[in-house]
C-alpha positions as CSV (number, residue, x, y, z in Angstrom):
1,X,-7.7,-1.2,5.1
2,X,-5.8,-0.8,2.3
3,X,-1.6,-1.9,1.5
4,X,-0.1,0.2,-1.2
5,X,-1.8,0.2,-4.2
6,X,-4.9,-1.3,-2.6
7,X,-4.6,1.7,0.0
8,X,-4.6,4.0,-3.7
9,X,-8.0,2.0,-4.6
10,X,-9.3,2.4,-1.6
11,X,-8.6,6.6,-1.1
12,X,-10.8,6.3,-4.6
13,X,-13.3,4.4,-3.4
14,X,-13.7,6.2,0.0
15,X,-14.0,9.8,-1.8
16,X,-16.8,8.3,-4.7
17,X,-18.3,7.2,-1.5
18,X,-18.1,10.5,0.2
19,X,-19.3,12.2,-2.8
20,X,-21.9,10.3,-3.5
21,X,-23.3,10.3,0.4
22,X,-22.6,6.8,1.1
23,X,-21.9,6.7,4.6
24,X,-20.5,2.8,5.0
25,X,-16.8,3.4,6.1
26,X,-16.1,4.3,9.6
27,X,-12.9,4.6,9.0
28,X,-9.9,4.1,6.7
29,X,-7.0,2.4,7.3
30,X,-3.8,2.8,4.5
31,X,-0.4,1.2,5.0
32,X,2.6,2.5,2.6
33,X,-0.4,4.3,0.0
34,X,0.7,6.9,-2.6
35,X,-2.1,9.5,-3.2
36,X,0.2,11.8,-4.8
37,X,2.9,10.7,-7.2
38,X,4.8,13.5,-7.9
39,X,7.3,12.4,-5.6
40,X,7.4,8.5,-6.3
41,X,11.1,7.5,-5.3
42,X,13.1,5.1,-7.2
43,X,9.9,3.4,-9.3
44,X,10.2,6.7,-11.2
45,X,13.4,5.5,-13.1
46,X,11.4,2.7,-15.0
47,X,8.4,4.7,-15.6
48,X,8.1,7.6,-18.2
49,X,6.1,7.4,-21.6
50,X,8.4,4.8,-23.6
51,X,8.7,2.5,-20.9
52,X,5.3,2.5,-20.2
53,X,4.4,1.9,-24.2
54,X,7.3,-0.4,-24.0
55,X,5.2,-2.2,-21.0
56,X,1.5,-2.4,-23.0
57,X,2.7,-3.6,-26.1
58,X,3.9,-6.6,-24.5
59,X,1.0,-6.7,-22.5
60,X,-1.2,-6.5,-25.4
61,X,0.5,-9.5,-26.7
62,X,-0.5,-11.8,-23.7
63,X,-3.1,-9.6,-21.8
64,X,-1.3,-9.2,-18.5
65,X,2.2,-8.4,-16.8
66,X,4.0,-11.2,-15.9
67,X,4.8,-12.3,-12.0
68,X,8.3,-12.0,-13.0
69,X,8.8,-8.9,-15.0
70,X,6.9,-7.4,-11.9
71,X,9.5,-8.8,-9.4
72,X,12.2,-7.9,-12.0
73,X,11.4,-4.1,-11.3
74,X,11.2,-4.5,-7.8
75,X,14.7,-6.6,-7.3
76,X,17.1,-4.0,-8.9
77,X,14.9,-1.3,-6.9
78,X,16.2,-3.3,-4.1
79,X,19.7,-4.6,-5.7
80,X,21.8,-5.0,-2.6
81,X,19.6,-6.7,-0.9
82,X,17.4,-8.8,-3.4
83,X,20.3,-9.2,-6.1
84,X,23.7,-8.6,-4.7
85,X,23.8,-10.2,-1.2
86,X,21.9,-13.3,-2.8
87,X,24.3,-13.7,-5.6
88,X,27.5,-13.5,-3.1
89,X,25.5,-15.7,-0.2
90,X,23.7,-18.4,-2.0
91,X,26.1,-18.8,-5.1
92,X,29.8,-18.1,-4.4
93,X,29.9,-18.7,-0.5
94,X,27.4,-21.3,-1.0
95,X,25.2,-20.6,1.8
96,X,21.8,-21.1,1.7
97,X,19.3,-18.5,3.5
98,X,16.6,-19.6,5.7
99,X,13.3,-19.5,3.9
100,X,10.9,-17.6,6.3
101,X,7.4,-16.8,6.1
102,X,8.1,-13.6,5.2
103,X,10.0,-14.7,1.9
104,X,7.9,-16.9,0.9
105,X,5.0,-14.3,0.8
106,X,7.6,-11.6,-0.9
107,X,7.4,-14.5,-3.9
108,X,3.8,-15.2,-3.9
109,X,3.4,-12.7,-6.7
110,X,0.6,-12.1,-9.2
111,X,-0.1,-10.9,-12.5
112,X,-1.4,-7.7,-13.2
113,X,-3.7,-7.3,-16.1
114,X,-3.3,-4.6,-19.0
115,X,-5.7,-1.8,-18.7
116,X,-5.7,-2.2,-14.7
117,X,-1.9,-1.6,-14.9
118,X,-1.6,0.8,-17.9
119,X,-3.9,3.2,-16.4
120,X,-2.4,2.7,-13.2
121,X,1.0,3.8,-14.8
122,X,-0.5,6.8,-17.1
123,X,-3.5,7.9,-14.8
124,X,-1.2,8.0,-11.1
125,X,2.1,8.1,-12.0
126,X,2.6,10.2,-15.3
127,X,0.1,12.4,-14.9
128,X,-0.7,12.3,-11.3
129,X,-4.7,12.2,-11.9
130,X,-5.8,10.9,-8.2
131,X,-4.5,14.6,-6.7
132,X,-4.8,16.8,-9.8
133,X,-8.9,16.1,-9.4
134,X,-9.0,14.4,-12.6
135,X,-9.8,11.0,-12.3
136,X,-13.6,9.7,-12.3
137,X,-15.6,6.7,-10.7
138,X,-18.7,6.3,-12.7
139,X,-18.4,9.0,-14.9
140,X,-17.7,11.8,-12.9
141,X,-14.4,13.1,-11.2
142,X,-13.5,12.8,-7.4
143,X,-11.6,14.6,-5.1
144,X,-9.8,13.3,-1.6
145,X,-11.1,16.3,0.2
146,X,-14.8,13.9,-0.5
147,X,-13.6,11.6,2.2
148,X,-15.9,12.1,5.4
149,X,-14.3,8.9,7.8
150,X,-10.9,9.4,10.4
151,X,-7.8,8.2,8.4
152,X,-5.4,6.2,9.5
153,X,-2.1,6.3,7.1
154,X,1.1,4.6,8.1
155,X,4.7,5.1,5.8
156,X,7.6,2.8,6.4
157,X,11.4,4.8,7.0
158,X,12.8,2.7,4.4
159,X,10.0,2.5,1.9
160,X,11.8,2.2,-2.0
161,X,8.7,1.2,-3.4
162,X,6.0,4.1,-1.6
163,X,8.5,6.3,0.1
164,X,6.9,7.5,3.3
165,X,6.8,11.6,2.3
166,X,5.4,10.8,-0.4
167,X,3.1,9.0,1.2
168,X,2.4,11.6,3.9
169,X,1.1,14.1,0.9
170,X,-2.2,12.9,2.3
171,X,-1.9,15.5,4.6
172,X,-2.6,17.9,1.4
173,X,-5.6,15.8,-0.5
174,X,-7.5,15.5,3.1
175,X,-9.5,17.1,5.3
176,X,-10.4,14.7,7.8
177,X,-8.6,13.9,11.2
178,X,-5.8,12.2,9.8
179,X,-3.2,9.8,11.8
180,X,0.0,9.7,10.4
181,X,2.4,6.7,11.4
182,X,6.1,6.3,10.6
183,X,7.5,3.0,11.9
184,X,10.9,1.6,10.9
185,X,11.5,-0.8,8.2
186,X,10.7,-1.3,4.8
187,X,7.9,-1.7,2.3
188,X,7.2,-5.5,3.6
189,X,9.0,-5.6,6.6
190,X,7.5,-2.6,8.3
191,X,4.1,-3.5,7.7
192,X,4.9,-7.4,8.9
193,X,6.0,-6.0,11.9
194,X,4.4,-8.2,15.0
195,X,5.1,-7.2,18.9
196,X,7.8,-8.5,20.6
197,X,10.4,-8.2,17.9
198,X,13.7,-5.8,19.2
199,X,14.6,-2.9,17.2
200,X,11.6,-1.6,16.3
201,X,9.6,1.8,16.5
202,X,7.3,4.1,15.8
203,X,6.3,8.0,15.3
204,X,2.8,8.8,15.4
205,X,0.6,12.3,15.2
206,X,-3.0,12.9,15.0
207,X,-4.0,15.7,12.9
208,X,-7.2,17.1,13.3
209,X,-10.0,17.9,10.1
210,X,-8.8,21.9,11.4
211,X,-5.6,20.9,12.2
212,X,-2.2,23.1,10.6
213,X,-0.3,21.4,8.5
214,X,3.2,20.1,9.1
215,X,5.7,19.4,6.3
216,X,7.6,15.7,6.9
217,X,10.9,17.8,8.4
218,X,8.6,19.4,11.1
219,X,6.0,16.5,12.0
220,X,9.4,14.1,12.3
221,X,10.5,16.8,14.7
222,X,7.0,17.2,16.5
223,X,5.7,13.5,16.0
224,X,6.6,11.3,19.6
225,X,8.8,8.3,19.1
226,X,7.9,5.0,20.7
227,X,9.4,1.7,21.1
228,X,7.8,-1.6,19.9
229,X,5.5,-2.3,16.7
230,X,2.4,-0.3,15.6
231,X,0.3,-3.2,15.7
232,X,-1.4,-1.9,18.6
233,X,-1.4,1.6,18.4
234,X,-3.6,0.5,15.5
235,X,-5.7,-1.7,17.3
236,X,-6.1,1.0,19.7
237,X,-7.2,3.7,17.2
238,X,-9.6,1.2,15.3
239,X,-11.1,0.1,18.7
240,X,-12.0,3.6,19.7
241,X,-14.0,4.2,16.5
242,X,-15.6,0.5,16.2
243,X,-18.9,-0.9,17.1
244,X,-19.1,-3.5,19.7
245,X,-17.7,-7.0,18.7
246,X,-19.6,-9.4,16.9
247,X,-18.6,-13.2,16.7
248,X,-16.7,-14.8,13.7
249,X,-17.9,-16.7,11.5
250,X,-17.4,-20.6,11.6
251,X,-14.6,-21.7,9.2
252,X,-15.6,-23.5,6.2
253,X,-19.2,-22.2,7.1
254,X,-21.4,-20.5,3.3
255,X,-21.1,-16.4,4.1
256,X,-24.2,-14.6,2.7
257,X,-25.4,-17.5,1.0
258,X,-21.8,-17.9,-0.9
259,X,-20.4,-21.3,-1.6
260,X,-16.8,-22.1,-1.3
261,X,-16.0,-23.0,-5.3
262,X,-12.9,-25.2,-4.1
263,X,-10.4,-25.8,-1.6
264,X,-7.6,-23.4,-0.5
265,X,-5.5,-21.7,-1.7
266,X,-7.7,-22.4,-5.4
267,X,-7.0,-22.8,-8.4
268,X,-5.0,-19.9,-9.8
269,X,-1.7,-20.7,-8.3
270,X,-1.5,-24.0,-9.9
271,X,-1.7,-22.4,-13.3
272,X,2.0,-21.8,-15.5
């Protein structure tokens, strides 16, 4: 399973895996994944050659993007709710939100380092590399269509950071049975999006590998709707392709011979 630009790695890995007849992956599962960026929503405004040379020569200077220039980006993507309401709530009415855990993992951010994130920027979202065939895994290029495993791809209805027919491009780069998931939400909160919460819902279709392809107007039109979270309609779908169960492993307990180097949650958060 994959969530946004780890669903991205993983499509790569998955068709370098295909190619290369490594038959590990059962399935894939991708929640609010680009494949194709042609269509990127509102990131597109702060990305086009000078911003992103703006971007690596200060990350040459320090050798990685800073938690908060990353957030920066993301906040006046989202400026009503992550700039404006705050600034009108918490400083002149005075009233503090409630932190949830939801917040607190929105702020748990991380640095990204400079060639990860430069040729992320050049290689997917300039020049679109991932669905144009161009881009290689040890030396050699791969191609979506590579992927043998059942895909399971889910887009969020109010998705500013992966917009959800954007996302559903997949539909184009695959040729695999392919479920396609829209659920109501956002980037975070439609993926955080346990039973038993009102107001939710879901749209789900299964596409066959010889299925006809529907563009997003007609599979919202075709797709059923459904009340409740996707949790599990995805626990459904991976249980019908899964092995039987196999027990956990103790907590604490050395996993293929690895050692714990040091208590949670480590040392990198404690560094400035």
């Amino acid at each position: 399973m994959g969530y946004c630009l780890g669903g991205t790695l993983l499509t790569m890995a998955g068709a370098a895996m295909g190619r290369d007849g490594d038959k590990r992956l059962a399935t894939i599962s991708l929640l609010a994944a680009q494949t194709d960026f042609t269509e990127p929503g509102e990131l597109q405004l702060f990305i086009d050659e000078s911003q992103v040379a703006y971007l690596e020569d200060i990350m040459w200077d320090q050798g990685y993007l800073d938690i908060k220039q990353m957030a920066g980006a993301f906040q006046l993507m989202g400026s009503s709710d992550l700039v404006w309401s705050k600034m009108l709530k918490d400083y002149l009415l005075g009233e503090r939100s409630a932190v949830s855990d939801l917040m607190a993992w929105n702020a748990d951010g991380t640095r990204l380092p400079y060639q990860m994130h430069s040729e992320y920027l050049r290689r997917m979202f300039l020049h679109n590399d991932l669905a144009g065939g161009r881009y290689t895994v040890n030396g050699k290029s791969i191609a979506l269509l590579d992927i043998k495993c059942p895909i399971y791809c889910l887009g969020t209805q109010l998705d500013h950071v992966a917009p959800w027919r954007s996302v559903h491009k997949l539909h184009l780069l695959a040729d695999v049975e392919l479920t396609f998931l829209l659920t109501s939400g956002g980037h975070n909160v439609g993926i955080v999006n346990p039973p038993g919460v009102t107001g939710r819902s879901y749209q789900v279709l299964t596409r066959k590998h010889d299925g006809k392809y529907l563009d997003p107007d007609a599979w919202l039109q075709a797709a059923p709707r459904y009340e409740g979270s996707w949790w599990p309609d995805w626990t459904a779908w991976l249980q019908a392709r899964s092995g039987k169960p196999v027990a956990a492993p103790e907590i604490g307990a050395p996993t293929q011979g690895l050692v714990p180097i040091c208590d949670a949650p480590g040392t990198y958060v404690l560094q400035p």
